[in-house]
C-alpha positions in Angstrom: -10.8 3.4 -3.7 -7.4 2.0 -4.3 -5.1 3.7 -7.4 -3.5 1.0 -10.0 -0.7 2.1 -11.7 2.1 0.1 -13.6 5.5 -0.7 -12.0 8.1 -1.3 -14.6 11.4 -3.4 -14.3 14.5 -2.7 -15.6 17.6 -4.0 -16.1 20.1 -1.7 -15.2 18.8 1.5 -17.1 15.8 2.6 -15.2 17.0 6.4 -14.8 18.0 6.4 -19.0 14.4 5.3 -19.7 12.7 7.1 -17.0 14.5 10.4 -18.1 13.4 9.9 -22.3 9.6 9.3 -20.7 9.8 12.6 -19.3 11.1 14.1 -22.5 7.7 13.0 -23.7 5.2 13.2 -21.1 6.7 16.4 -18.8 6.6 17.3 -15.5 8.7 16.5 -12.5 10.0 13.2 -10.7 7.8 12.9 -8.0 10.4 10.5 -5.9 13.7 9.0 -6.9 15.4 6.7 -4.1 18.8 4.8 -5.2 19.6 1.6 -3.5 22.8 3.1 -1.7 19.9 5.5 0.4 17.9 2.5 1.2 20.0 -0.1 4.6 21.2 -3.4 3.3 22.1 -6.0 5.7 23.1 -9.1 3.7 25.8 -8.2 1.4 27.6 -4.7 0.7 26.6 -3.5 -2.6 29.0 -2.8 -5.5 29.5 1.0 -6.3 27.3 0.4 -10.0 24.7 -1.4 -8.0 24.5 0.9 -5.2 23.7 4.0 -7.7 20.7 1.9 -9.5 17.2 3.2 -8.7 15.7 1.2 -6.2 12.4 3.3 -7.5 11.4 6.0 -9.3 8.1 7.4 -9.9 6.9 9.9 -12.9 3.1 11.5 -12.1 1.2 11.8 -16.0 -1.7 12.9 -16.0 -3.9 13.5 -13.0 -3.7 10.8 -10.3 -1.6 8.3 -12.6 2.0 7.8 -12.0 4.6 5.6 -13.8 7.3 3.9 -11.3 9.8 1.3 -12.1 13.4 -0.3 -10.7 16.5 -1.6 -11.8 17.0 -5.2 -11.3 19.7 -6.1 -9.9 21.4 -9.6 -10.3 23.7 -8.9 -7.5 20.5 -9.8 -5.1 19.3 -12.3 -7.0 17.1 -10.9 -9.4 17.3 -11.6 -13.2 15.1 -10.1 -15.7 12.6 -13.3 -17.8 10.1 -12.3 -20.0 6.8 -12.2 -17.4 8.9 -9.7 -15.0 9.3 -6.6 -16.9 5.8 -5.4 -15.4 3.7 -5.5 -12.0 -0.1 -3.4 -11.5 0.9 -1.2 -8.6 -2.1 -1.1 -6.2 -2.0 2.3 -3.5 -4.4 1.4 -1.2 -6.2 3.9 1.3 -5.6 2.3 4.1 -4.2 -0.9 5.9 -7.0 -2.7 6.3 -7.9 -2.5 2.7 -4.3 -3.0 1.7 -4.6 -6.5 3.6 -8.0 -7.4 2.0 -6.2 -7.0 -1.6 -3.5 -7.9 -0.7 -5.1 -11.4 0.7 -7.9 -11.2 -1.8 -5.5 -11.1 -5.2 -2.9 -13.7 -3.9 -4.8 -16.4 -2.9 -3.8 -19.3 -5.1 -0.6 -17.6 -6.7 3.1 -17.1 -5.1 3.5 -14.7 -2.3 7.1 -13.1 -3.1 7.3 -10.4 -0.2 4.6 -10.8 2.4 2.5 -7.4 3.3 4.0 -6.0 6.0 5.8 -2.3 7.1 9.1 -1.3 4.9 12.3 0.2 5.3 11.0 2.8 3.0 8.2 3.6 5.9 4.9 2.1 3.8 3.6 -1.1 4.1 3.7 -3.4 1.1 3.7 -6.3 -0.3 4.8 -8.3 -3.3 3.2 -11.6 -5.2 2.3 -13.3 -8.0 -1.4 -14.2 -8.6 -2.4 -17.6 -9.9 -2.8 -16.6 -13.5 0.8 -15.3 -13.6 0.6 -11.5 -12.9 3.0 -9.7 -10.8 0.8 -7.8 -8.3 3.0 -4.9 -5.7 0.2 -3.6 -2.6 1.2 -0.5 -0.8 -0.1 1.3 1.9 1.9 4.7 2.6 0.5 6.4 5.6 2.1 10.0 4.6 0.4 10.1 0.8 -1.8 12.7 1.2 -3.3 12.5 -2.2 -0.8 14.7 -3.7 1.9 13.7 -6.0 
């Protein structure tokens, strides 16, 4: 069965938050990936941009894990209320990646279609038809472990 966890956006202090959140809930940073690590082939990023987090991810608990991004409005993005959030779905496999993936976006906005990442998962991005930003990913390395 797939994992739901939530994805938080940001806008500009992702690794300030994230840091105070582990003040409070402990443990360790399970990945951190800034944009400068990740290839960008439309438009050279700034020096500020390039050390945002692109994502972060926080384990609490057993099998939960809190991940988030900075926004960046270099690329476009701007932060509205409705966008501070999306319900991060880790599927267990592909195919069941592509049945939620299909399943949960019928109707709403597909912003990223599902398909394999720079990063090396396969993902994909939308907005249902009730409004809710939804994230699918498929990493075939997760072992179960954080």
């Amino acid at each position: 069965m797939a994992l739901i966890n939530p994805y938080l956006n940001f806008n500009g202090n992702t690794e300030e938050a994230f840091t105070f959140y582990k003040s409070v809930f402990g443990g360790e940073f399970a990945m951190i990936v800034r944009f400068k690590d990740m290839p960008h082939h439309e438009s050279p990023l700034s020096e500020t941009d390039a050390n945002k987090l692109m994502h972060i991810a926080l384990p609490i608990g057993k099998g939960n894990v809190l991940m988030a991004t900075d926004f960046l409005e270099s690329m476009g993005q701007k932060m509205i209320e409705g966008n501070r959030y999306s319900v991060s779905i880790s599927a267990e496999s592909k195919a069941e990646a592509d049945k939620l993936f299909n399943g949960l976006s019928a109707g709403g906005k597909i912003e990223m279609p599902i398909a394999d990442s720079p990063w090396g998962s396969y993902f994909g991005l939308f907005k249902d038809k009730f409004g809710i930003q939804w994230m699918v990913d498929f990493d075939p390395k997760y072992n179960g472990q954080i």
